[in-house]
Phi, psi and omega in degrees: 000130191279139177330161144249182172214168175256108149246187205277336192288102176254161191264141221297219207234028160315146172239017204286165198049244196242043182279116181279169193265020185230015170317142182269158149267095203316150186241166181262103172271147203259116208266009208235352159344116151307336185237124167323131197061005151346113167235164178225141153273139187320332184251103165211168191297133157241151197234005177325114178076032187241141180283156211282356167282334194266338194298329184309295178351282166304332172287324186265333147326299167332312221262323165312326188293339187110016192276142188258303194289193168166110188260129177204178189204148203296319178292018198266335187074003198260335199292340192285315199299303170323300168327298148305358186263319165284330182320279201283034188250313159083010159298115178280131208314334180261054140265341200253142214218098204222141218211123169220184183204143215276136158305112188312348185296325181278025190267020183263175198276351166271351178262000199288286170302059099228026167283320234255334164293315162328280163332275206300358176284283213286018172271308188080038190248136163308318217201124157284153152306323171188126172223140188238125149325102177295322172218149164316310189037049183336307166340299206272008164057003180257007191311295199282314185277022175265293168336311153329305202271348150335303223267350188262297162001286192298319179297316141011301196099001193264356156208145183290285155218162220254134167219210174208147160221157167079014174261172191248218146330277171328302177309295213297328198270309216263000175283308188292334193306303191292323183230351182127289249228118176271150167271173182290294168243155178238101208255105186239159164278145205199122189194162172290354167279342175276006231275349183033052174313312175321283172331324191255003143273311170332274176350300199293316217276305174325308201114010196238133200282125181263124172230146199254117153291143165047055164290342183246023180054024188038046184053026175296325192265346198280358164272333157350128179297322182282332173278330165243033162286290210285344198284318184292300224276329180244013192037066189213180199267166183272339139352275141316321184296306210285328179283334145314313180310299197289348171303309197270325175281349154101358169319142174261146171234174188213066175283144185255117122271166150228036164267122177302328185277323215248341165311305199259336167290325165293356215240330208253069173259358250222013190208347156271171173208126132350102160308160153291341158298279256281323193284247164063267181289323173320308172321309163295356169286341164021070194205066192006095192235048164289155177236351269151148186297161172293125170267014142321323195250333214245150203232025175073000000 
């Protein structure tokens, strides 16, 4: 389970199970960090698939409810609708914690610094917080000299730190071999039909932070007898339980809505806690239940 830390960043005015509205959020620390003592919060925004006049919307919800983080990406078409949810948001940029990520078309190592000037144009940032490799895309031979050019980035200054998703074992050894250089995170899809234990010892042995795409399984789980045994038992949503779930397992997660009540419900996870039977059963919903392509086959 990756270390916590405690920050100043409290979560919005939900009240479900015995959840207060000044709960801190926990952050994660990142052991493979350029800069020493480097943290992420464990609780962050995701904007996948939401389109980019709504992303302002959602986002500037988010960010009232009390969310710090914000996860977008270049192929999301989204990042400029962020941008404007940070302007106008009156946040000061080091309370704020922003994560996009390279597309396969930019993965040879000269196209990587101006994909990645590109985010930050339409972001409207001097420096991300974190950029991750979106896929491996094995076809395309371009994971390691893509990874270079992260690693050239960071040194720029023009991202604090460099991560990866969607890679699997095989990637990660063949990026550290070549360079050095660990990633921070590793951004998989990750849920209880999902759990990708193997990867996530991978993970452990490294120093690298497991953050969950589609944490809630695009809900294939929230009817599951065990997340909604504990949703009655703690009075929360079969959501919250699941979002809970991945806390205790030390996971960072990035649940998406663009709803305003369910935006600040996912966020109000911080005050209840999961018996160890209740983690348990969950555990056992298991069943390799990706929903999203493998990243052995898919090349963008």
């Amino acid at each position: 389970m990756s270390s916590l830390v405690e920050t100043p960043t409290t979560a919005g005015t939900g009240t479900a199970g015995t959840g207060t509205a000044a709960t801190a959020i926990p952050a994660v620390a990142l052991p493979n960090a350029a800069r020493p003592g480097a943290t992420m919060p464990q609780v962050g925004f995701g904007v996948f698939r939401v389109p980019d006049a709504e992303t302002t919307r959602a986002v500037g919800h988010a960010l009232e409810a009390g969310y710090r983080s914000v996860d977008t990406a270049a192929v999301y078409g989204n990042e400029a609708g962020v941008g404007r949810a940070l302007a106008e948001s009156g946040l000061a940029r080091a309370d704020l914690f922003v994560t996009s990520k390279l597309w396969t078309d930019s993965m040879a190592r000269g196209a990587v610094r101006p994909a990645l000037e590109r985010s930050l144009e339409l972001l409207g940032l001097d420096a991300l917080d974190l950029y991750l490799i979106h896929w491996p895309a094995p076809g395309r031979g371009q994971h390691v000299a893509a990874w270079e050019g992260l690693i050239e980035a960071r040194e720029a200054g023009l991202v604090r730190e460099i991560g990866v998703s969607n890679f699997q074992p095989a990637h990660l050894d063949a990026i550290i071999a070549a360079t050095g250089v660990r990633p921070v995170v590793n951004q998989v899809e990750l849920h209880p039909a999902l759990q990708q234990r193997e990867l996530r010892a991978h993970h452990a042995g490294l120093g690298i932070v497991t953050e969950a795409w589609s944490p809630l399984a695009q809900g294939a789980v929230l009817d599951a007898a065990p997340v909604t045994d504990a949703a009655g038992a703690h009075g929360v949503s079969a959501a919250q339980v699941v979002l809970r779930w991945h806390l205790q397992h030390g996971n960072v997660v990035i649940p998406k809505s663009v709803t305003p009540a369910r935006i600040a419900s996912n966020l109000d996870v911080l005050g209840f806690e999961l018996t160890a039977q209740q983690v348990a059963a969950i555990d056992a919903l298991d069943r390799d239940g990706r929903t999203g392509p493998h990243p052995d086959r898919f090349d963008g």
